[in-house]
SELUM-490102 format. One record per residue (C-alpha): residue in three letters; x negated, y negated, z. Coordinates in steps of 0.25 Angstrom, whole numbers, padded with zeros to 4 digits, always signed. Last residue first. Example, Ala and Ser with C-alpha at 12.3 -4.5 7.8 and 13.67 -1.06 7.14 Angstrom:
2
SER-0055+0004+0029ALA-0049+0018+0031
END
This chain:
380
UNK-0060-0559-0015UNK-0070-0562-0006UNK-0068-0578+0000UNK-0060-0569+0010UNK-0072-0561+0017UNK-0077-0575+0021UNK-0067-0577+0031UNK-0067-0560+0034UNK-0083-0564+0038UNK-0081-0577+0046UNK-0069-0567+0054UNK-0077-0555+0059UNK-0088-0562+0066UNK-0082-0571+0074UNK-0067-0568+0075UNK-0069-0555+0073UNK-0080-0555+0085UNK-0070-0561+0093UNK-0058-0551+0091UNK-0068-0541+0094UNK-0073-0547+0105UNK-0057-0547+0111UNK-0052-0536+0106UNK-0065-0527+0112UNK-0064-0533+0125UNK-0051-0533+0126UNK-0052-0518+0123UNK-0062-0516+0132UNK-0057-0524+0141UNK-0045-0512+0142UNK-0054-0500+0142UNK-0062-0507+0154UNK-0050-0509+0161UNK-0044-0496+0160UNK-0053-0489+0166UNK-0069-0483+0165UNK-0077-0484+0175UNK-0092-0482+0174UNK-0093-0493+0164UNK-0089-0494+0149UNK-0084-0508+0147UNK-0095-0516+0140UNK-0098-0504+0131UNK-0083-0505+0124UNK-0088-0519+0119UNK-0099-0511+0108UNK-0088-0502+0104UNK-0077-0512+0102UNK-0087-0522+0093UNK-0086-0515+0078UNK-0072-0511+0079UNK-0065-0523+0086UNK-0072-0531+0075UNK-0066-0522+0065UNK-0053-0523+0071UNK-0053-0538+0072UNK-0040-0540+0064UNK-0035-0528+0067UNK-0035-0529+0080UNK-0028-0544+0081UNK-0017-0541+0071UNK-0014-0530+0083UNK-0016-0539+0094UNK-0006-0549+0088UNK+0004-0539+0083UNK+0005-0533+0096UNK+0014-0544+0103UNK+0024-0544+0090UNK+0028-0529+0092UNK+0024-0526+0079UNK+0033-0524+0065UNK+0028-0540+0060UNK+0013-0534+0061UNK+0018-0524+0048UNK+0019-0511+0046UNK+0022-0505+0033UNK+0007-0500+0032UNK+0006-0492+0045UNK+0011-0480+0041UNK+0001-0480+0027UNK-0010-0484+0037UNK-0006-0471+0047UNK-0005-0463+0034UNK-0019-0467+0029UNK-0024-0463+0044UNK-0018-0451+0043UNK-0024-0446+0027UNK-0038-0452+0034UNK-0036-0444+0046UNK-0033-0431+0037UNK-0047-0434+0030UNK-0054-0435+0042UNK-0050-0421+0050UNK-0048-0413+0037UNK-0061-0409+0031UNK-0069-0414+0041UNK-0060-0412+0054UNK-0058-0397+0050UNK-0072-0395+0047UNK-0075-0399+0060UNK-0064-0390+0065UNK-0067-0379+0055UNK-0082-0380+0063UNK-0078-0379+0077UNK-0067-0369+0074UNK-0053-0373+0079UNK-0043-0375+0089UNK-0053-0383+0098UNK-0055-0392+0092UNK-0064-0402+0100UNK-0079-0404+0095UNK-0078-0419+0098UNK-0067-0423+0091UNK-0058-0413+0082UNK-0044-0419+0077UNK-0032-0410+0078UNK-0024-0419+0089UNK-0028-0430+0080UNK-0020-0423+0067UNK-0009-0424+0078UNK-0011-0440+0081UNK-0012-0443+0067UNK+0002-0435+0064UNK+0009-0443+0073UNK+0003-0456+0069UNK+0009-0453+0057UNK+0022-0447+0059UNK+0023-0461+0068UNK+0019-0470+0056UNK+0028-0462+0046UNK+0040-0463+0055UNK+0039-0479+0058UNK+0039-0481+0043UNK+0030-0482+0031UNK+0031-0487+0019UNK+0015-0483+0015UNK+0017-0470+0009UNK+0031-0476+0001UNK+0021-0487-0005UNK+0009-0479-0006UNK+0019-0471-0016UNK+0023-0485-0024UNK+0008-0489-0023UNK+0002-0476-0030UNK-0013-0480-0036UNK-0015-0491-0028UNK-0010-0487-0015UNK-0014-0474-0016UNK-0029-0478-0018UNK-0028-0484-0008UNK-0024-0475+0001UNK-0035-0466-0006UNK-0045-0478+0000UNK-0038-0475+0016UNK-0044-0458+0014UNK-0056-0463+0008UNK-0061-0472+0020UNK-0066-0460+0028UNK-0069-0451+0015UNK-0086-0453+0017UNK-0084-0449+0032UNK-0094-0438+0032UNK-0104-0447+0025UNK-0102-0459+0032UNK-0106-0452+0045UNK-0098-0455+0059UNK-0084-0447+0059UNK-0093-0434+0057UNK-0106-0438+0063UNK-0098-0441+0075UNK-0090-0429+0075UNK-0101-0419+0075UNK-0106-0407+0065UNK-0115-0397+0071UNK-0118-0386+0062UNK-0111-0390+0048UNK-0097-0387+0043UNK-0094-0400+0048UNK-0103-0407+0038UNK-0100-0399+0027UNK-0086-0402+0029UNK-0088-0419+0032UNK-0096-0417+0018UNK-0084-0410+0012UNK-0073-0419+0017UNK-0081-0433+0013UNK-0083-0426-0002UNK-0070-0423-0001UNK-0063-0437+0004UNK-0073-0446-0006UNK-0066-0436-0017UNK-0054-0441-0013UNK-0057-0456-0015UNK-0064-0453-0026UNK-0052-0447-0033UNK-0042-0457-0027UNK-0051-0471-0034UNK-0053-0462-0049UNK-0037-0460-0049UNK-0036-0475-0044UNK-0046-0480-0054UNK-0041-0473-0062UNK-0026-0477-0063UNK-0030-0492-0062UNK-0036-0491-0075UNK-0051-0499-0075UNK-0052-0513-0077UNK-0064-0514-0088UNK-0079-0511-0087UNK-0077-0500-0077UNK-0092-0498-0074UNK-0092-0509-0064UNK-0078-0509-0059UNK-0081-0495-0053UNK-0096-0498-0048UNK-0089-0510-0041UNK-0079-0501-0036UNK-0087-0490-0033UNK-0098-0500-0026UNK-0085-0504-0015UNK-0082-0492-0011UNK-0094-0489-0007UNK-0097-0501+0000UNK-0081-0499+0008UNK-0086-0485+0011UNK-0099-0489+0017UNK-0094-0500+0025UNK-0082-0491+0031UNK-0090-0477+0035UNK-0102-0485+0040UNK-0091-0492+0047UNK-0085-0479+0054UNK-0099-0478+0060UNK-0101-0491+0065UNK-0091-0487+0077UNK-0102-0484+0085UNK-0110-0497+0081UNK-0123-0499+0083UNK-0123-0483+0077UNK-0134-0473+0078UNK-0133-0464+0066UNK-0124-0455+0064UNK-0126-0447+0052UNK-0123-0450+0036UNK-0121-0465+0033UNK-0118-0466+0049UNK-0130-0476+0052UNK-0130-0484+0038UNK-0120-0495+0039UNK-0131-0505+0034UNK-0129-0513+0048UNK-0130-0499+0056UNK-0142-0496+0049UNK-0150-0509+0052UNK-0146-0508+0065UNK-0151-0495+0068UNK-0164-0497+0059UNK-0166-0509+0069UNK-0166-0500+0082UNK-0154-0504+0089UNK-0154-0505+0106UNK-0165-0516+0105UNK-0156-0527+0107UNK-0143-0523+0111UNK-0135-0537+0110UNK-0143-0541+0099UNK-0142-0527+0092UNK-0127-0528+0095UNK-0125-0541+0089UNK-0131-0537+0077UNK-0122-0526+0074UNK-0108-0532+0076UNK-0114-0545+0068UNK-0117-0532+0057UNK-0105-0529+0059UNK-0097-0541+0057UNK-0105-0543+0044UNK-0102-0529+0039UNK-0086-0529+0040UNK-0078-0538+0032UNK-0088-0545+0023UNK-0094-0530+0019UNK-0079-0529+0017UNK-0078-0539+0008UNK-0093-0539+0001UNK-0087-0526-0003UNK-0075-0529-0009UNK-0081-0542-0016UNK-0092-0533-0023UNK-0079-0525-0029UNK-0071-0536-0033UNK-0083-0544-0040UNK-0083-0531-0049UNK-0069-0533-0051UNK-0061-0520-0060UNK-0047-0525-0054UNK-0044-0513-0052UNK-0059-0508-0044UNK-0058-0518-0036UNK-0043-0515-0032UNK-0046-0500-0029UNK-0058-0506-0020UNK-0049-0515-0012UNK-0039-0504-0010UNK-0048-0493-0005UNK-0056-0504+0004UNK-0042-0505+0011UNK-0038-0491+0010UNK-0051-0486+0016UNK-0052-0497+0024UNK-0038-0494+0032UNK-0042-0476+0030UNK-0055-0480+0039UNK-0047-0490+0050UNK-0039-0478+0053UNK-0047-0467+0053UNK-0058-0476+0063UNK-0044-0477+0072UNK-0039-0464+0070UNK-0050-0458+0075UNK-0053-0466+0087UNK-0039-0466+0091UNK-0038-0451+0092UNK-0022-0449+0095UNK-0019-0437+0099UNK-0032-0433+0107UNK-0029-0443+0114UNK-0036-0456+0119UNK-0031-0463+0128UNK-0024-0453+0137UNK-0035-0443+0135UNK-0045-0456+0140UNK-0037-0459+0154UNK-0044-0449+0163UNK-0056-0455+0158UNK-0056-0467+0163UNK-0055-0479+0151UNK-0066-0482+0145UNK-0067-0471+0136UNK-0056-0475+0130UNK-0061-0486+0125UNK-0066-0481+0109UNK-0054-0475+0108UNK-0045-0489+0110UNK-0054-0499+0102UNK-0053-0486+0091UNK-0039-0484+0091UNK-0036-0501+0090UNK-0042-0502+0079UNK-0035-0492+0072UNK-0022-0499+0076UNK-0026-0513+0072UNK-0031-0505+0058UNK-0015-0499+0055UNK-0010-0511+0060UNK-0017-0520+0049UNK-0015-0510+0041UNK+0001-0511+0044UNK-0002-0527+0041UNK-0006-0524+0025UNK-0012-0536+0019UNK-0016-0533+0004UNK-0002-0528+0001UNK-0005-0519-0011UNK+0001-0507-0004UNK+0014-0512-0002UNK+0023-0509+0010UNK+0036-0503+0010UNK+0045-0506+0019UNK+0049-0494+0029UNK+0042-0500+0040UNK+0055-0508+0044UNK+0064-0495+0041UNK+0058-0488+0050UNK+0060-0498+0062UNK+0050-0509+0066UNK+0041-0513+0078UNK+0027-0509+0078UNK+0022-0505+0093UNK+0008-0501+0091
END
């Protein structure tokens, strides 16, 4: 990312209550972009994977992290205001909103695959993945690898959305602003214990495994917690939000240097090495996720001064263009990556791939996508 801009450039404070907020926008191009890239890698020879991938970096990882710290804070801040301004209406709109905004495109996703597969999906299978039900708590066959970290996001945003209806419903007037952000922080906290102790007591049993450990809704219940106490922050503190989220050129590089070591320590695939087997797991459950949500709140909080107008002019275009379609991009890169695995791997079929991807992706969010977020607006 080639920003262009000196310290004192980035130093502007940015305000919290902007609705639009452009180092977002970078922030979710950028994870985008880490899974599209992790995800062809093994296309490429194999020589040529340790280079693309390092152990340093962890694109993957900090992708999904990413993108679940942006809703959290987003979906954070539209419930926070629900609940202020004491609106019923408010809370069935914010759900009809981001049902709007994700479901219909999936299930399109969904049923093209069946008819393009037909007979490969039993109907209980499908029926499960359009309800968001296969990872609720095990690993489930999927439609959709990527379907897991949706489970995670649909099921977060529905409950989110019945506390503040439930909220505004029992309180019969406005509530004070200072409880409901007390009472918003310590649920919020307590969703990151009860998430810790059953991700312990699921290491600390006989055979745990990574995928049901990043996969299952109810290991993962704090995913999203860690972006909704940022907004949480913001409303209850804006004058210290404010100096968090000035930003510089400094805070972004001391970030991503201290995302890149804390992926040094990261255990994947049963590799520690210089620890126990079951501290390690315990280890990655009781500190792994939580610290990666922390980091991936700082990275937004670096990010936010930013603006398009700081970038290179020629990347400005393919950056707006990925996070614009970047759930799109999410759903379908999977299912294209197919069409170039063969029996030798090189650079060009890593290369159409991500053309490839792009290009549908761009397509499908135009046809699919866009009807839907046209509609979204009548929903205030």
């Amino acid at each position: 990312m080639a920003l262009q801009a000196g310290p004192a450039a980035v130093a502007a404070p940015t305000k919290p209550s902007r609705a639009w907020i452009e180092g977002l926008e970078l922030a979710r191009s950028a994870a985008t972009f880490l899974v599209l890239w992790v995800h062809g890698i093994d296309l490429l020879p194999e020589a040529w994977r340790p280079y693309f991938n390092p152990v340093f970096l962890r694109p993957g990882w900090w992708g999904v992290r990413i993108f679940f710290a942006m809703s959290g804070y987003l979906i954070g801040r539209e419930v926070l205001r629900v609940i202020l301004r004491h609106s019923r209406k408010g809370s069935v709109t914010f759900l009809l909103r981001r049902w709007l905004r994700t479901v219909p495109t999936y299930w399109m996703v969904l049923a093209a695959l069946v008819l393009l597969q037909p007979g490969r999906w039993g109907g209980e299978v499908v029926w499960r993945n359009a309800l968001f039900l296969q990872s609720l708590t095990s690993v489930e066959p999927s439609m959709l690898e990527v379907a897991w970290s949706l489970v995670i996001e649909e099921w977060s945003y529905l409950i989110l959305g019945v506390v503040g209806l439930v909220v505004v419903a029992l309180w019969r007037r406005p509530p004070d602003r200072r409880v409901v952000l007390w009472i918003s922080a310590v649920v919020v906290v307590a969703v990151i214990v009860v998430s810790i102790a059953l991700r312990l007591r699921y290491a600390g049993g006989p055979d745990p495994s990574w995928g049901v450990l990043k996969k299952v809704l109810a290991l993962q219940l704090d995913s999203l917690a860690y972006g909704a106490l940022l907004a949480v922050l913001a409303a209850a503190a804006p004058a210290l939000f404010q100096r968090l989220s000035q930003g510089s050129w400094r805070n972004l590089a001391v970030c991503l240097a201290v995302m890149m070591l804390f992926s040094l320590a990261l255990r994947q695939e049963g590799e520690l090495g210089w620890i126990s087997d079951t501290l390690g797991w315990q280890c990655l459950a009781a500190v792994g996720y939580p610290l990666s949500g922390l980091l991936s709140c700082w990275f937004l909080l670096a990010l936010w001064p930013f603006s398009f107008a700081m970038i290179w002019s020629p990347l400005v275009l393919p950056i707006k263009t990925l996070s614009t379609m970047s759930y799109s991009l999410y759903l379908l890169h999977l299912p294209l990556h197919q069409w170039f695995v063969g029996p030798a791997p090189g650079l060009a079929p890593f290369l159409g791939y991500l053309g490839v991807s792009i290009g549908f992706s761009w397509l499908a969010w135009w046809m699919l996508e866009k009807p839907f977020l046209n509609l979204r607006r009548h929903l205030r």
